[in-house]
C-alpha positions as CSV (number, residue, x, y, z in Angstrom):
1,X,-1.1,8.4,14.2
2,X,-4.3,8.2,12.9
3,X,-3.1,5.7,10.1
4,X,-2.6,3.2,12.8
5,X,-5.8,3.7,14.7
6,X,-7.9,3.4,11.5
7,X,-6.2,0.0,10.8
8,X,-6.6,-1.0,14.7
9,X,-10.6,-0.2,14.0
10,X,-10.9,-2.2,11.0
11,X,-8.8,-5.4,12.6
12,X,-11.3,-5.2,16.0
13,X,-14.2,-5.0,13.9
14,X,-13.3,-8.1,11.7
15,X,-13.2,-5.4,8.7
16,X,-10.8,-4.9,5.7
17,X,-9.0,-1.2,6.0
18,X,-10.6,0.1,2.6
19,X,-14.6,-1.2,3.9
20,X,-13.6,1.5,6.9
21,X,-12.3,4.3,4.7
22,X,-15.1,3.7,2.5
23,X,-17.7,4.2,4.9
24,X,-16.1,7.3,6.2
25,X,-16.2,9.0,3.0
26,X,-19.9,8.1,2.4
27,X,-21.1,9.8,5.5
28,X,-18.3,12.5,5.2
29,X,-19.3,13.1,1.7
30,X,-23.3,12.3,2.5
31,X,-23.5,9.6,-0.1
32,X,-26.0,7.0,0.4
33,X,-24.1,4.7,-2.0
34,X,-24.9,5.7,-5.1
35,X,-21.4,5.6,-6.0
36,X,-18.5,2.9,-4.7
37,X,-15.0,3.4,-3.2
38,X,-13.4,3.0,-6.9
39,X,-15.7,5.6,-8.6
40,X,-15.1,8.1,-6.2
41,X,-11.4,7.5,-6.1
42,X,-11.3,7.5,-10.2
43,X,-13.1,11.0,-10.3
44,X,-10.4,12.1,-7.8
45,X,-7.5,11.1,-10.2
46,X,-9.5,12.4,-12.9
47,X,-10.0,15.8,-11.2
48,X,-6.1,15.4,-10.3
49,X,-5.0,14.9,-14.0
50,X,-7.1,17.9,-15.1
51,X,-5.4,20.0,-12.5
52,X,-1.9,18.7,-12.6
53,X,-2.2,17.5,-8.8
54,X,0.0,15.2,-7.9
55,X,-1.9,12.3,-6.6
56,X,-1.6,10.9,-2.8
57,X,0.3,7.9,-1.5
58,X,-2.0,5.0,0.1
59,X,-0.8,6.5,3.4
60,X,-1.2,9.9,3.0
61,X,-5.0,9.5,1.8
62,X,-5.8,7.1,4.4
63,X,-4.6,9.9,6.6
64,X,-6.6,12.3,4.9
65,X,-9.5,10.6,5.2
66,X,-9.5,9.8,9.1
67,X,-8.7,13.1,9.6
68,X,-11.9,13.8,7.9
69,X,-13.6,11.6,9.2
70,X,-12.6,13.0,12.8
71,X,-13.4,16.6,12.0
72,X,-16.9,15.8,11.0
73,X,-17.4,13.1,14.1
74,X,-16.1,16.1,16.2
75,X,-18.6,18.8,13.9
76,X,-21.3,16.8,14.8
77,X,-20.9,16.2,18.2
78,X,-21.3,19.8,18.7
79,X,-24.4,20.2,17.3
């Protein structure tokens, strides 16, 4: 699952789980960290009130995000 393998990533590279998942969503989202983790997870719950969206578990964004984060990796290989 790619839960797991995220977490194995951050624990060989002497990193916490969030600094990963953070840096995935910059270069997913093309940020060059004008914003940080917390902002961009607070205009998601925003946007998710507005919308009546139920919000994700931990697990289930951390999913999300890898997922992501392989699709792009994969994108851009291609090019």
């Amino acid at each position: 699952m790619l839960v797991e393998r995220a977490r194995e990533r951050a624990r060989r590279e002497g990193r916490e789980e969030s600094e990963l998942i953070e840096d995935a969503l910059r270069r997913y989202l093309g940020e060059d960290g004008e914003e940080t983790f917390g902002e961009i997870l607070d205009r998601v719950a925003d946007w998710q009130r507005e919308h009546g969206v139920e919000p994700l578990s931990e697990e289930e964004a951390i999913k999300l995000a890898v997922e992501k984060q392989h699709a792009h990796r994969s994108e851009a290989s291609r090019e």
